[in-house]
N, C-alpha and C positions, 0 to 999 in steps of 0.2 A: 247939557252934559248927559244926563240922562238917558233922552232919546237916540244919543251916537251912542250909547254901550246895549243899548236894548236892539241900536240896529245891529250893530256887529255882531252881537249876539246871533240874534235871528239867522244873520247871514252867514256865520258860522254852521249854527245849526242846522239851516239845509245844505250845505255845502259837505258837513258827515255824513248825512240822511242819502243822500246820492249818493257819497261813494260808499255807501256800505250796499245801498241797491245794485251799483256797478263793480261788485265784487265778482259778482259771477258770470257778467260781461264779459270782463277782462279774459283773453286770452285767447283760443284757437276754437273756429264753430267751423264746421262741414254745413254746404248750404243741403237745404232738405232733397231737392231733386238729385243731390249728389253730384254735381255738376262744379262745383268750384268748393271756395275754401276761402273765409276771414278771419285772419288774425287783429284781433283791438289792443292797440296799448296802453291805452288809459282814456278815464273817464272821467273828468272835471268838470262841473254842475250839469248844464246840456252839451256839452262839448267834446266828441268824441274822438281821439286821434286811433287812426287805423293804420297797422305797416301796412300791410298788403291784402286787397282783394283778388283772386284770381278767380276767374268763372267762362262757362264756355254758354253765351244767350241761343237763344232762339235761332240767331242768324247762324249762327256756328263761327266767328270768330270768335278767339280764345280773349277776354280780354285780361289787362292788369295795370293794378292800380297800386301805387307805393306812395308811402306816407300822405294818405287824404285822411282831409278831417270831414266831420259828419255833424249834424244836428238832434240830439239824443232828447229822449224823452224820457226818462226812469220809469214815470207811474206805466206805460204801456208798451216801455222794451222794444218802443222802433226809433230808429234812426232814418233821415234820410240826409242822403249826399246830394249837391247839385254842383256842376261844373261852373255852369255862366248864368246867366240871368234868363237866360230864352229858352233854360231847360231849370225849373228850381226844382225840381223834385228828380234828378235823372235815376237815382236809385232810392230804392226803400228800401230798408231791412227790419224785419220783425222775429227777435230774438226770442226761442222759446227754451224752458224748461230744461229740455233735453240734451243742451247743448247744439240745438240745430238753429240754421240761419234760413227764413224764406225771404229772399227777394226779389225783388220786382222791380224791373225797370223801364223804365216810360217812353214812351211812343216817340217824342223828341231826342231823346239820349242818341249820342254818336260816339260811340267810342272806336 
């Protein structure tokens, strides 16, 4: 009995601990080359729901993305998205300070 209250405990505790780190996630970030724009809706342990990415890559098509989830990392403020299995990283994001978004997207991505 113990050990099930000390775990929920625990798992309580980080599950505050993150969202008190993805407070400042949450909400509207400008990517840094100025190029697009992420809105985050919430942040639940690694678990990140995104309304909308919009951004214009390399290639110059514009792309966008609604309601995708991402893989969060709190301690280092990156996320990354992947579509299928043959692209797992298709985007990174690495949330800074300033409210700005740098992402990166990978060689495989087809959007």
């Amino acid at each position: 009995m113990k050990k099930t209250i000390f775990t929920i405990a625990i798992f309580t505790l980080l599950m505050v601990s993150s969202a008190a780190f993805a407070g400042d996630i949450i909400g509207n970030h400008g990517l840094s080359s100025n190029q697009g724009f992420v809105r985050v809706k919430s942040v639940v342990g690694n678990r990140m729901a995104i309304d909308f990415i919009i951004y214009t890559p390399v290639k110059g098509n514009l792309v966008i993305l609604s309601d995708v989830f991402a893989d969060y990392n709190p301690k280092t403020k990156q996320a990354v998205y992947s579509e299928e299995k043959s692209c797992p990283d298709a985007l990174k994001f690495t949330f800074q300070s300033n409210g700005r978004v740098i992402l990166r997207e990978a060689a495989c991505a087809v959007f």
